[in-house]
Residue, then its C-alpha position, 0 to 999 in steps of 0.5 A: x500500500x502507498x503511504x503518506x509521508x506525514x499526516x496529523x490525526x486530530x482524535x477530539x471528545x469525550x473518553x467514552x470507550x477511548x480505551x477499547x477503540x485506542x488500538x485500532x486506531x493507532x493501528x490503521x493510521x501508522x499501517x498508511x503513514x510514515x509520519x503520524x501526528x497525534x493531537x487530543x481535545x476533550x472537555x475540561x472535566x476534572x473526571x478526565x485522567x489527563x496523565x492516563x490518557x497521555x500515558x497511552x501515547x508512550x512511543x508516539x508522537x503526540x503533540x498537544x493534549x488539550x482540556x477545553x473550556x466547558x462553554x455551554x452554547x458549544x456543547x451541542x453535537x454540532x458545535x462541540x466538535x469544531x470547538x474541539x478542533x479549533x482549540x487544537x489549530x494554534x498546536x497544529x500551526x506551530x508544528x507546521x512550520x517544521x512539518x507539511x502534512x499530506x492530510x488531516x485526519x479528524x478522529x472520534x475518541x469512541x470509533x474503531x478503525x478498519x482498512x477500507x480503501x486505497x490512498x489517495x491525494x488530498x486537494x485543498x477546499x475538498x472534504x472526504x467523507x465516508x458518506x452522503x444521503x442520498x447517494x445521488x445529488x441533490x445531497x442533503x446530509x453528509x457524515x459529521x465526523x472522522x473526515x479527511x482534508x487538508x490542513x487549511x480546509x481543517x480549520x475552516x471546518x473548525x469554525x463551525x462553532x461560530x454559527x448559530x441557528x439563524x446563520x443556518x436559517x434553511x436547515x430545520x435543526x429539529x427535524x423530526x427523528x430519522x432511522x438508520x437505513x435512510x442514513x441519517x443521524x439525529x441526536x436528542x438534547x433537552x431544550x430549555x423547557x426540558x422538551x427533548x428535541x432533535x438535531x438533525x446534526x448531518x443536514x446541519x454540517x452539509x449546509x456549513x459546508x455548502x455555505x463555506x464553498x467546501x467540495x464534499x467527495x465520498x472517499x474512504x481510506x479508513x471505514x469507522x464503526x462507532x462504539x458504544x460499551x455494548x460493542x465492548x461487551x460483546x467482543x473484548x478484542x477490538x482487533x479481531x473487528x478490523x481483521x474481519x472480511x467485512x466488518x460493516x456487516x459484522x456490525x449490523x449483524x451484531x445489532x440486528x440489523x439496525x445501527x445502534x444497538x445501544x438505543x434500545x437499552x434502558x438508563x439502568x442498563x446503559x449505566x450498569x454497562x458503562x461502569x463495568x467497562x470503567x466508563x463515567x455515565x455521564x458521558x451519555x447524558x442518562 
């Protein structure tokens, strides 16, 4: 396989299942680059074993870990991610001018890694994602996480935090729920009322991206499967998922044949699940 000569990895969010999903991504991104950058942001919680974390990167080259400021208006799923990313630009800046990146890659901490396709060169004002809805145009929602561009297109995306609902305006952010199979993800949050609502968070990213004049092209090097502390439970060796012939269907099977079999479990459940596996229930807002 060809490699990249040097790329940076931009892993950004809460721990969740940081420790379960950590192997295969180091694996697949040092199996496509030479040179791998790691960066890391999460929230400022004091929960969060900064030393532990830092501990896991012994060997590699990791060139910030950030904690980030808890800024309330940030924290919905789609600003927090370019918060995340946006902390971490003036660490990448600085290691830019000793190094040129051949891509960036932005990683969520909860999401396991495989091989999926070939390499390929990164052209500027392009975001790769794994995929669009519908397939044909006109594209209306676009995968939010765990793309790939190049370092100037990677902080323009970071600067989606600085939008609000009204820069937004034609994207309805509280469409109603949307299932797996037509591909869309849409995330529950309370309101002020304590109403839960919706954010259809990929109509959301499509419309920043149109607005910000990026080309959105569906090109996958690496394939990412999320993890939730079910997956951990199920199979304790991550590794044996990314060696799987076809790791996607493994994964639907595994939740019968919908996306997230995490869903339909109780509160109880899901806390019981997440403190056996050492994870702090709060990360999934129960």
């Amino acid at each position: 396989m060809k490699k990249y000569n040097h790329i940076a990895v931009m892993i950004r969010g809460l721990p969740r299942t940081w420790d379960y999903a950590k192997h295969s991504i180091f694996y697949t991104y040092e199996k496509i680059a030479f040179n791998v950058d790691y960066y890391f942001s999460t929230w400022d919680y004091d929960y969060i074993d900064e030393f532990k974390i830092r501990s896991d990167f012994i060997g590699k080259k990791l060139i910030a870990f950030i904690k980030c400021p808890v800024v309330p208006e940030f924290r919905d799923v789609f600003r927090s991610p370019g918060w995340f990313s946006y902390n971490l630009i003036p660490y990448k800046r600085f290691r830019e001018s000793e190094v040129k990146y051949d891509a960036i890659f932005d990683q969520r901490t909860d999401c396991i890694n495989y091989i999926f396709g070939d390499h390929f060169d990164v052209l500027p004002d392009t975001y790769y994602t794994e995929w669009v809805c519908p397939e044909q145009k006109p594209i209306r929602h676009v995968c939010d996480c765990n793309f790939v561009c190049d370092s100037k297109t990677y902080e323009k995306i970071a600067l989606r935090f600085l939008k609000t609902e009204m820069d937004l305006g034609q994207v309805n952010w509280r469409d109603p729920i949307f299932d797996w199979s037509n591909a869309v993800r849409s995330s529950n949050i309370a309101d002020s009322t304590g109403k839960t609502i919706v954010l259809n968070t990929e109509a959301i990213v499509f419309n920043y991206l149109t607005q910000a004049g990026l080309e959105i092209k569906v090109k996958r090097l690496i394939n990412s499967l999320l993890c939730r502390p079910s997956m951990m439970k199920l199979c304790p060796d991550p590794l044996q998922i990314m060696f799987l012939p076809r790791p996607w269907e493994w994964f639907l099977t595994f939740n019968n044949g919908s996306y997230d079999k995490w869903n339909s479990f109780t509160s109880k459940e899901k806390e019981l699940l997440c403190l056996e596996y050492n994870i702090n229930p709060k990360e999934y807002f129960l």
